[in-house]
C-alpha positions in Angstrom: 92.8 57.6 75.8 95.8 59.8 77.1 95.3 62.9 78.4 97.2 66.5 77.9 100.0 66.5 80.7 99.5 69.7 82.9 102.3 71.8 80.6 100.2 72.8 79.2 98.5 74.5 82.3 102.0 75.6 83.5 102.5 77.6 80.9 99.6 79.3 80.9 100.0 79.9 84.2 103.8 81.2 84.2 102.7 83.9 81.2 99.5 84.7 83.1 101.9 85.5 86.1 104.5 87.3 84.2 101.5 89.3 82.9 100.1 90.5 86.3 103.6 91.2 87.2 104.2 93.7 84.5 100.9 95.1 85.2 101.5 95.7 88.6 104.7 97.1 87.9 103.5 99.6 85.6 100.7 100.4 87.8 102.9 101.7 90.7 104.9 103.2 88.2 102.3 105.5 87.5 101.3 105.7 90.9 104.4 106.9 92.3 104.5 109.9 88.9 101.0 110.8 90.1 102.1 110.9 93.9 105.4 112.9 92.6 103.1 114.9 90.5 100.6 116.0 93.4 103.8 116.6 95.5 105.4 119.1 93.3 101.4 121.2 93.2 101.4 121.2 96.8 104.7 122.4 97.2 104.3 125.2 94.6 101.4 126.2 96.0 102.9 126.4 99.8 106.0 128.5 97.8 103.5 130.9 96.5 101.5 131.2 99.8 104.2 132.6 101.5 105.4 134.7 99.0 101.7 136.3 99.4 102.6 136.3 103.0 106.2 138.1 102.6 104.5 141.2 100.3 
C-alpha cells in the first residue's frame, strides 16, 4: 500500500494561509475606515462645540 505524499496537505495548507491573510487584510481594512470614521464624528462634534461657545 502507498500512501498520499503530504502535497496534498501543503496545499491545503498554503490556500488555508492565503485565506486568513486576505481576511485579516480586509479586516483592518475596515477597521482603520471605522477608526477614520469615528475620527471625523469626534472632530465635527468638537467644531460645533466651539462654535456654540464663540456665539
Amino acid at each position: 500500500m502507498i500512501d498520499k505524499p503530504d502535497t496534498d496537505r501543503n496545499g491545503e495548507h498554503a490556500g488555508r494561509e492565503m485565506r486568513l491573510r486576505a481576511a485579516l487584510r480586509e479586516n483592518l481594512k475596515r477597521r482603520k475606515s471605522q477608526s477614520r470614521g469615528r475620527a471625523d464624528q469626534v472632530g465635527a462634534t468638537e467644531r460645533s462645540d466651539s462654535e456654540r461657545q464663540d456665539e
